[in-house]
C-alpha positions in Angstrom: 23.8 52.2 21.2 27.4 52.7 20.2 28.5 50.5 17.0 30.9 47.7 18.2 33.8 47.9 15.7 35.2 45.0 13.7 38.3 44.4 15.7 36.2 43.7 18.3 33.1 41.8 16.4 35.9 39.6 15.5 37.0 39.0 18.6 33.8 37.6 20.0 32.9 35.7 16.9 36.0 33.7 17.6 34.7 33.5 21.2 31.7 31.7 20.0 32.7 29.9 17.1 33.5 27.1 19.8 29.7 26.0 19.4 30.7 25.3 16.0 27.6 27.1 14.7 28.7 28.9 11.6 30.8 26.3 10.5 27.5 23.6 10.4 25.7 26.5 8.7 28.3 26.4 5.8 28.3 23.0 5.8 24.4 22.9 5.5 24.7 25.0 2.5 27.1 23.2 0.7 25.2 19.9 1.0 21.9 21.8 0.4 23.7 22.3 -3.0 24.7 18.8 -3.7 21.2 17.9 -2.9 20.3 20.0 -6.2 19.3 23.5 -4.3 20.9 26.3 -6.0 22.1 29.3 -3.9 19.1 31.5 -4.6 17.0 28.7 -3.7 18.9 28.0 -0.3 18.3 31.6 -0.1 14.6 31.4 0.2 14.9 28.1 2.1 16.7 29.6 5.3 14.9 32.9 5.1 16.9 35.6 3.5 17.0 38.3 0.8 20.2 38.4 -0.5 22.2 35.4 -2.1 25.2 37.0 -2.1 26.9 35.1 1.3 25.4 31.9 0.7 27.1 32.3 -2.9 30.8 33.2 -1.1 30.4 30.1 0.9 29.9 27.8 -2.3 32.4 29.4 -3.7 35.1 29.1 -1.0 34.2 25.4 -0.6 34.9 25.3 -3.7 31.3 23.8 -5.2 30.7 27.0 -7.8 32.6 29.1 -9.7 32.5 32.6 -8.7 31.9 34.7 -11.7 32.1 38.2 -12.1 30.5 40.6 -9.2 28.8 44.4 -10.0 27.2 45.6 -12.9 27.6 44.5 -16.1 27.5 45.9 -19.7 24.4 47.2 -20.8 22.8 44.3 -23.1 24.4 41.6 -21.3 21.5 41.0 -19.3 18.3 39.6 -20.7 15.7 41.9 -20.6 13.5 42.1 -17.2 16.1 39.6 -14.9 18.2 42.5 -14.1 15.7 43.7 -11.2 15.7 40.3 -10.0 19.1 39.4 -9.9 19.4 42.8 -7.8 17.3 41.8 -4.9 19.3 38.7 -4.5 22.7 40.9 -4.8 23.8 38.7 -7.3 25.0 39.6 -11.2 24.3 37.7 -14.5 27.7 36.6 -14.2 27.8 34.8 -11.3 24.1 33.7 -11.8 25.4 31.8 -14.7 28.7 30.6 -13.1 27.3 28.7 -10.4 24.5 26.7 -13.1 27.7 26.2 -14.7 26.0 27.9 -18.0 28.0 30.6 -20.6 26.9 33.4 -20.4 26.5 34.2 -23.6 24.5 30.9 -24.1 22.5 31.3 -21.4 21.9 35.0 -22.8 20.7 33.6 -25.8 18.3 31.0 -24.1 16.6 33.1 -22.3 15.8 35.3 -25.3 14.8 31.8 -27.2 12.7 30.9 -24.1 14.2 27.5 -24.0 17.9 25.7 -23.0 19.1 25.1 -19.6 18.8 29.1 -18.5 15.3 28.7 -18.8 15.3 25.8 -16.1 17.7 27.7 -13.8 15.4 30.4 -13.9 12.2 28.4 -13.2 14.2 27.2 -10.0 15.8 30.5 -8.9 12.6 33.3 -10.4 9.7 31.3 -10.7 8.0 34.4 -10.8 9.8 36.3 -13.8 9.4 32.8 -15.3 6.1 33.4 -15.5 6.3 36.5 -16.9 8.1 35.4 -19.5 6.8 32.1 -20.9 2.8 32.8 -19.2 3.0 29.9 -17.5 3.4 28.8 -13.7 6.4 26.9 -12.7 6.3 24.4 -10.5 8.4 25.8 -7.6 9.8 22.7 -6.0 11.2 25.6 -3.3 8.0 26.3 -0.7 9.1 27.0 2.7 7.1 28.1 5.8 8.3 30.7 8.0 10.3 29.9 11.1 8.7 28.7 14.0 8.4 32.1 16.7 9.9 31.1 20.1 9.3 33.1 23.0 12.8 33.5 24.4 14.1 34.1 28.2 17.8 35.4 28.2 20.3 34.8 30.6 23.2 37.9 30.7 26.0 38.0 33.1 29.2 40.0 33.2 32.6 37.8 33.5 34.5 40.7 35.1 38.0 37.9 34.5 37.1 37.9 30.5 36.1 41.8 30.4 32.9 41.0 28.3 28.8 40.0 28.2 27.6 36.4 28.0 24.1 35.6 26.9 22.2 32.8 27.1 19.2 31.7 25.8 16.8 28.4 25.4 19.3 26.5 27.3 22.7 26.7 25.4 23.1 29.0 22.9 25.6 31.4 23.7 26.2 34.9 22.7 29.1 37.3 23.6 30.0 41.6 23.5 31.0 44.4 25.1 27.5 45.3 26.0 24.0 43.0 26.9 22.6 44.0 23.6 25.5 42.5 21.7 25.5 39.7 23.7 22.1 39.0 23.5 22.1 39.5 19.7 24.7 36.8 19.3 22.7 34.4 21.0 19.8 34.6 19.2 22.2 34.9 15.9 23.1 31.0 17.0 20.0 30.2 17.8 18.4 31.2 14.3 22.2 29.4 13.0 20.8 26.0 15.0 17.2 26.4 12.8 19.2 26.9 9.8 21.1 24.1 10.4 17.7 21.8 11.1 16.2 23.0 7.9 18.9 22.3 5.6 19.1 18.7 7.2 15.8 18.0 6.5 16.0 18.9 2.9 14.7 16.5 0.3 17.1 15.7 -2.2 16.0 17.0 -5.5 18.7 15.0 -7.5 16.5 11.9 -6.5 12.7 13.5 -6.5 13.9 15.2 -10.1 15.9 12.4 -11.4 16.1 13.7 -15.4 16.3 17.2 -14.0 18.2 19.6 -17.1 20.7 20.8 -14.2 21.9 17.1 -14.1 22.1 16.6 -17.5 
């Protein structure tokens, strides 16, 4: 299968952006975040490995501040979160941006085990929290995997538009050049429309957590 180029991707993501999916997606995020769900933990809610879209959203709604992106000085980084700031595609920098934290400060938390870093990082890493105080966090973030659907597509050629149309599980649309495209829209809206359901559904942790450090 031949690559679609960007002009073109771009073309039918305008197409189908009259569902409104993507835009309720962003929106989902962003009040995911005023619930009291950081980005890496929105991350894990809607089933994804790296934080770094969910982070540009935030950011371009203006919720976060955006830090500074790629690698950083050696030393800047506490010792051992490197690894797992890199599987989210996120750096130190904006790690710390978006808890609102210095850097330097939260630097010097972490190596004091203690402060607000150490909180953020029982949210985001429970994991490498453990590692580093021996004790289990209580991960407030547990989600189960998405519900499998067994799906039955719908592709026709609109020979007045020049392009695919997919369908699947009665309304959700996908468009391209070719029926794979098409169909991989689709279900690209369709996984948007769970998204969108689990992040509704969210309990707020800003009322479950009420003396939470992030609030502080």
């Amino acid at each position: 299968m031949v690559k679609m180029g960007k002009k073109k991707a771009y073309r039918f993501k305008k197409i189908a952006e009259d569902n409104g999916f993507e835009n309720k997606v962003e929106q989902g995020y962003v009040e995911a975040f005023k619930k009291g769900y950081s980005a890496v933990e929105i991350t894990r809610i809607v089933g994804v490995k790296s934080t770094k879209y969910i982070h540009a959203i935030l950011v371009r709604n203006g919720v976060i501040l955006p830090g500074k992106p790629g690698r950083q000085i050696k030393g800047t980084i506490p010792d051992g979160m490197e690894a797992h700031l890199k599987i989210r595609g996120i750096s130190f920098s904006q790690w710390c941006a978006e808890w609102s934290m210095d850097q330097n400060e939260a630097f010097e938390d972490i190596k004091n085990r203690s402060g607000m870093a150490m909180a953020a990082i029982c949210a985001d890493f429970p994991k490498f929290y453990e590692i580093l105080t021996g004790c289990e966090c209580d991960d407030f973030v547990r989600p189960e995997p998405f519900e499998k659907h067994k799906i039955t597509a719908r592709i026709e050629w609109l020979p007045a538009e020049g392009y695919y149309k997919a369908e699947i599980l009665d309304g959700f649309m996908g468009y391209g050049d070719d029926t794979y495209s098409a169909l991989r829209m689709a279900q690209s809206n369709f996984r948007g429309h769970l998204t969108i359901k689990r992040l509704e559904n969210l309990r707020n942790k800003n009322v479950e957590i009420p003396n939470a450090p992030w609030l502080m």
